[in-house]
N, C-alpha and C positions, 0 to 999 in steps of 0.2 A: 683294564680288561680289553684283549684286544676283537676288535669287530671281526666276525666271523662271514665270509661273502659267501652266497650261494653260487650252485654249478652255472655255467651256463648253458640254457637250452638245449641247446644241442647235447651237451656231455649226461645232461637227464634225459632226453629222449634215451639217448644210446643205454642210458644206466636201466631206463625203464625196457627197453628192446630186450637186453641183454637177459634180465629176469625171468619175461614172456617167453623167450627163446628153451627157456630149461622146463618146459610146461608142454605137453599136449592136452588136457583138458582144461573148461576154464567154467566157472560156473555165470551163467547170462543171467542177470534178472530181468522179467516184465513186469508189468505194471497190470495188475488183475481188473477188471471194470467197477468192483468196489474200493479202490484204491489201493489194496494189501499188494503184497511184491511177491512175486514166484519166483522161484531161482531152478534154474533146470543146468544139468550136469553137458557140456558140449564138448565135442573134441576141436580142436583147433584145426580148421581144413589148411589155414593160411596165417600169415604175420607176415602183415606190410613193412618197412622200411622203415616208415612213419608210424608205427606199432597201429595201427588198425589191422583187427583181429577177424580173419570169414570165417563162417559156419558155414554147414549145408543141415538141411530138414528137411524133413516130408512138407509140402504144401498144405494140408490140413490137419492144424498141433494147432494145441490150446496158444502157446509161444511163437505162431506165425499171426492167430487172429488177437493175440493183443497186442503184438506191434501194430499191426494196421491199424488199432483205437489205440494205442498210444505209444510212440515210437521211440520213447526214453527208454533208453537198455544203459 
């Protein structure tokens, strides 16, 4: 059987880019203060290079005060 190698880095960043690129919306989850996870629908303002993804929001949303207690999205 022959060994099968993975991409390297770069050609998954790009394969991963390339996916996020066919997408305007994306769904974020928070982390709610009793642990359950919220998922809220976002449009994609940006896609970085390095696939990090901006949003914009209102400054007071349930999904801007749970990032501030807990910042794993």
């Amino acid at each position: 059987m022959e060994e099968q190698q993975m991409p390297a880095t770069g050609e998954l960043r790009q394969h991963l880019h390339d996916l996020l690129s066919q997408f305007s919306t994306t769904i974020l989850v928070t982390h709610e203060p009793d642990g359950g996870l919220r998922g809220s629908p976002m449009g994609i303002a940006r896609l970085e290079d390095d696939c990090r993804i901006w949003f914009f929001t209102m400054a007071d949303t349930n999904k801007t005060r749970e990032i501030s207690q807990d910042n794993r999205v």
